[in-house]
N, C-alpha and C positions, 0 to 999 in steps of 0.2 A: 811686514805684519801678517799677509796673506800667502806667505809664500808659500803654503802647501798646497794653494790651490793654482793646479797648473792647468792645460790644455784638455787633457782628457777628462780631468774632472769635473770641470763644466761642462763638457758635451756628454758627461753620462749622465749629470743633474738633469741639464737643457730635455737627454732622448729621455730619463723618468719622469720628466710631470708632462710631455707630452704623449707618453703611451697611458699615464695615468688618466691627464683630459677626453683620451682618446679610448678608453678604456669604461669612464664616468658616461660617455655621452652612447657607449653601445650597451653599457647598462640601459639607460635613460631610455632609450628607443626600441627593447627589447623587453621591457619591464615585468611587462604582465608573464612572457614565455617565462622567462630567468626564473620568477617566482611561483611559477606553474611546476617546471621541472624541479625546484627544490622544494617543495610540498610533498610530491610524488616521493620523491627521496627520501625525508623523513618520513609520511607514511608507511614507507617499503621498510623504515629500519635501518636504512645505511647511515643516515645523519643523527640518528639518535633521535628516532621518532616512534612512537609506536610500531612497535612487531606485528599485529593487527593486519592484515588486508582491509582496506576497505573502513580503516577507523576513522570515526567522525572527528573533526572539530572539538576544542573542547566547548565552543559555545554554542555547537548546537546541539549538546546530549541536552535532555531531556532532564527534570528531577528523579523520575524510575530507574535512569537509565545509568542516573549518577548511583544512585542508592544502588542499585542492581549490580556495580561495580565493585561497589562500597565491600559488598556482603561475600561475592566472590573472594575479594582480594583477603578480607576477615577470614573464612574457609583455608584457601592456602595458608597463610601466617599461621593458622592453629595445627592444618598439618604438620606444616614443618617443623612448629617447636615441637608438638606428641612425639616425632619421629627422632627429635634431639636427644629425649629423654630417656 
């Protein structure tokens, strides 16, 4: 019934969920750095974070700061369609 599972394929099952466990717990122990260096990351732009240096949070802008956003981003969009036209 099982006969496709032979010797190697349980030792490659066995060595996955032990590099997986082992993997889960240098997460675990590492946590706050792990998620330190991929903030920085997306910040920076590589993980699909704001282009920005230095960009906030979204939940610490401000209402100005949202609005202030708002009106730029409005700006661009109207350039580019005048520029369509």
């Amino acid at each position: 019934m099982f006969s496709f599972i032979t010797r190697t394929t349980a030792i490659g099952f066995l060595l996955g969920v032990a590099a997986g466990a082992l993997g889960a717990r240098y997460y675990r122990q590492h946590e706050s750095e792990i998620n330190a260096r991929l903030r920085s990351l997306r910040s920076g732009g590589i993980l699909g974070g704001a282009s920005q240096e230095g960009a906030k949070e979204d939940a610490e802008l401000t209402l100005e700061e949202l609005e202030s956003q708002k009106e730029r981003l409005e700006d661009l969009i109207a350039d580019i369609q005048s520029k369509k036209k």
